[in-house]
Structures are given as structure tokens and as C-alpha cells.
C-alpha positions in Angstrom: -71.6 -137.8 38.4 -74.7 -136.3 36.9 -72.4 -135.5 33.9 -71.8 -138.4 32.8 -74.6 -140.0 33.1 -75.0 -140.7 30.2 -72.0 -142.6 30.0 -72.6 -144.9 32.9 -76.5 -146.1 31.2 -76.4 -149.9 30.7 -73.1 -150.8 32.1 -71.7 -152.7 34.6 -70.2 -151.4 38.2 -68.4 -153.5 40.4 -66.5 -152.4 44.0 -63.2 -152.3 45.9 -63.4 -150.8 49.5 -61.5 -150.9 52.5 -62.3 -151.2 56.3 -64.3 -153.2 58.0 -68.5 -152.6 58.5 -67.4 -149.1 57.0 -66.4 -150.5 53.4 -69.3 -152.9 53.3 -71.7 -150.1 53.7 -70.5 -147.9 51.4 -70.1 -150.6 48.7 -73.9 -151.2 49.6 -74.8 -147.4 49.3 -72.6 -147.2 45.7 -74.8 -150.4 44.3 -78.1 -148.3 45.4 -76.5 -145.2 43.5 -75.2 -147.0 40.4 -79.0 -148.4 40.1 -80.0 -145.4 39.7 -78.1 -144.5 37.2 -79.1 -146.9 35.3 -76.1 -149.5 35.9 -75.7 -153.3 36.6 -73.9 -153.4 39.8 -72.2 -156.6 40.0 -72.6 -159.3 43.3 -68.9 -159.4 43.3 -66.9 -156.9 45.4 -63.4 -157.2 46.8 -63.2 -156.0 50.8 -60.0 -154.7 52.2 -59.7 -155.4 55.8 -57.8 -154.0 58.0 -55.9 -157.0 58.3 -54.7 -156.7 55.0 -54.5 -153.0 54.5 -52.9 -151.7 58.1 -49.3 -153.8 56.7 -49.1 -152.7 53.9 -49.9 -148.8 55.1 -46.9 -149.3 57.5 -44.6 -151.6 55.6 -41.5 -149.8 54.8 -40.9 -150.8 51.4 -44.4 -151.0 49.9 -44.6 -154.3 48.0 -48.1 -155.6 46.1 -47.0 -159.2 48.0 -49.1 -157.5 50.8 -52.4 -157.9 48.8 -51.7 -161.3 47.3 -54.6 -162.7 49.5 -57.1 -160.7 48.0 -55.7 -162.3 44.5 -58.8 -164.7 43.5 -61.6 -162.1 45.2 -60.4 -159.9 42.5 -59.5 -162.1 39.6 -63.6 -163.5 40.2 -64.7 -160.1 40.2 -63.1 -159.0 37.1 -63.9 -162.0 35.0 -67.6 -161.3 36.0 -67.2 -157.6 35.2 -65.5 -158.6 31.7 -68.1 -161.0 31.2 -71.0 -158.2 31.7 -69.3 -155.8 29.9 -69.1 -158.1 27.1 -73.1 -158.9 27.3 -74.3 -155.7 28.2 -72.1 -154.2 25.1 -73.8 -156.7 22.8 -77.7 -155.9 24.2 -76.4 -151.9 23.7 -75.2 -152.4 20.0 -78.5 -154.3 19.2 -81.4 -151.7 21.0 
């Protein structure tokens, strides 16, 4: 990661991660990384639960049906993360 930093300056970061108190924590952990490298994380995350995730892991015939509830967590977050993109590449351009 410490070769493209760079890259990552003055952007935004948002999270997906699965599990439980496990995926929370390491979304938590990420934010504290992408701060330092000089990134806006984002409030917005989508979670995977197990709930969600163990079904579709064992489903048969894999279908993206088995993630519909997670539909408006992630259509929030990406609006947000379009949004700040959209800022952020404005502030960059004028600095």
C-alpha cells in the first residue's frame, strides 16, 4: 500500500466486510489506516452477516437474489462515495 500512496492522498474510502463483530472491526481498523494515508473514509459501510452470507456460500446455484437485502445499504453508500469523489476531485483540481 505504501506504493501507492500517492494515489490514495485526498480521496475517498468506503467498506464492505463480512462476519459479524469480526467485519466491524476490521472496517474500523481500515478507516484508522486510510486516515493515515491521507483519505476520507466514508461513515457508510455495508456489513455482511452471516445471515446473509452463509446461504449464499452454500446455495447450489449461486444467485445475487441472495444479497438483495443489502440493496439500499449499498446503493446509500455509493451515492455518498460518488458524491465525495465528486467534491474531493473538485478541492484537488483547485489546490
Amino acid at each position: 500500500m505504501d506504493y501507492v500512496f500517492p494515489e490514495f492522498n485526498r480521496k475517498p474510502i468506503s467498506f464492505v466486510g463480512y462476519g459479524s463483530a469480526g467485519g466491524a472491526r476490521a472496517v474500523e481498523q481500515l478507516r484508522l489506516v486510510a486516515v493515515e494515508f491521507e483519505m476520507a473514509p466514508l461513515r457508510r459501510a455495508v456489513h455482511i452477516f452471516p445471515d446473509v452470507m452463509l446461504p449464499a456460500m452454500t446455495a447450489e446455484d449461486f444467485s445475487p437474489a441472495l444479497f438483495e437485502s443489502l440493496d439500499e445499504r449499498l446503493e446509500i453508500m455509493t451515492n455518498e462515495l460518488v458524491w465525495w469523489s465528486t467534491a474531493l476531485k473538485s478541492a484537488r483540481d483547485a489546490a
